[in-house]
N, C-alpha and C positions, 0 to 999 in steps of 0.2 A: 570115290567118285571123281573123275577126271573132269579140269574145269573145258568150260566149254571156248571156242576160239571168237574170238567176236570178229563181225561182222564188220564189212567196208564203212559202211556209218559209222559204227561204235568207235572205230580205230580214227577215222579222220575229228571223228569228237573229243578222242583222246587225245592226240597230236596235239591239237587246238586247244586245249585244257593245260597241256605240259608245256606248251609255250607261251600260256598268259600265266600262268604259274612263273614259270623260267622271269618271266619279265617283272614279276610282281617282286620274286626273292633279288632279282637284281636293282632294283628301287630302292629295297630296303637297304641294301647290301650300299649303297649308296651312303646312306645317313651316317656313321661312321667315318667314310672315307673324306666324305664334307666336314666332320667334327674335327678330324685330325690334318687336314688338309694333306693330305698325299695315299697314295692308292694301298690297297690293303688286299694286295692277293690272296694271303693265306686263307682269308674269307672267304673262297670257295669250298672249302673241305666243311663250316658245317652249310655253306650251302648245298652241298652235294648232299651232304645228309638231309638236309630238310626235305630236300626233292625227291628224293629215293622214298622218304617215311610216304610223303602227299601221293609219289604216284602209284606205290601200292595198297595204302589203306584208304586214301580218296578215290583213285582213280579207278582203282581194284582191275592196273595191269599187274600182272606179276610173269614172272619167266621175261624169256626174252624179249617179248615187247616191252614188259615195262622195264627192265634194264634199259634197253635202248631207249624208250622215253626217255629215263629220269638223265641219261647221261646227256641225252642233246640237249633238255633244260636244261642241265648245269653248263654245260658249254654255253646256250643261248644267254643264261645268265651273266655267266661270265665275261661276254662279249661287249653284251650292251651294255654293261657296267663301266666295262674301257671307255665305250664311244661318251657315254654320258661323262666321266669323267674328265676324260680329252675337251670336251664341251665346256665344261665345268673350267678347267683350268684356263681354254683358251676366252671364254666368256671374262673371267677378272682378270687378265691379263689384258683385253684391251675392253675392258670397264663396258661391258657390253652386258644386257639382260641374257641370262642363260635360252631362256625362249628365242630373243632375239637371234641368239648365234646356234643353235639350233636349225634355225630358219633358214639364215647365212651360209651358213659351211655346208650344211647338206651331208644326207648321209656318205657319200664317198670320200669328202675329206676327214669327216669324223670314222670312219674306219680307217684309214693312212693312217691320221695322228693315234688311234688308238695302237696299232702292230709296231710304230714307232718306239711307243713308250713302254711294250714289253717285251722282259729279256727271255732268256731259257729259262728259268727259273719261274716265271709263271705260266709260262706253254707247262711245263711240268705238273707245277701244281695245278693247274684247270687239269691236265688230263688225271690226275691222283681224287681232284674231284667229283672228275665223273663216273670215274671204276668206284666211288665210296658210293654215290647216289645209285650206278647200279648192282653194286651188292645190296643196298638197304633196299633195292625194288624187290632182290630174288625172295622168293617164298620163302621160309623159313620149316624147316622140318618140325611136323609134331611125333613126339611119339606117345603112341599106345599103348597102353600096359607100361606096367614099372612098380616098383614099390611105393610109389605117393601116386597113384592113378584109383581116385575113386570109382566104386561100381556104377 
């Protein structure tokens, strides 16, 4: 039975679901980078995994929307994870509350200082992220009949 294509609601619900997602795994993604105090890219690859698993068993996109979901989450994750870090660094750097410099800087400087501080090598791996989150969205083949296939 072929799944069915969802609807202009369903898909803006989903968007909106894979970017409070994106934003939720880049949070987390966070706590570590804070613990160790300097940025931890490689951290995309199981983000990209977790998002790929959430947007096809939560979201129940699969094929090419949820491919493309789960990969602009991980990209979205990966992003804001910069900006808050950039934040992060620039906030104890001049002894300021993170809210505070938040506030301050504003998102346009907090994206400069983020594309700043990354080289080729995490433009890499964010993109190795999001081809891993959208493989883990694409369906997965069952098969029928087999020798362990009970009646």
């Amino acid at each position: 039975m072929p799944a069915e294509r969802p609807g202009l609601p369903a898909l803006v619900f989903g968007v909106l679901c894979a970017a409070t997602f994106g934003f939720a795994v880049g949070a987390v993604w966070m706590v570590p980078q804070m613990m160790f105090g300097r940025a931890l890219p490689a951290l995309v690859l199981p983000a990209g995994w977790v998002l790929g698993v959430v947007v096809r068993r939560w979201l129940r996109f699969q094929g090419l929307a949820g491919g493309l979901l789960a990969a602009g989450a991980t990209l979205l994750a990966a992003a804001s994870t910069s900006c808050l870090f950039a934040a992060a660094t620039t906030a104890g750097i001049f002894a300021l509350s993170l809210p505070d410099t938040l506030a301050d800087a504003g998102p346009g400087m907090l994206i400069a200082l983020a594309r700043l501080a990354q080289g080729p090598g995490d433009y890499l791996l964010a993109g190795a992220g999001a081809l891993l989150a959208a493989l883990f969205a694409w369906p997965l083949r069952v098969r029928r009949g087999g020798a362990l296939h009970k009646p």
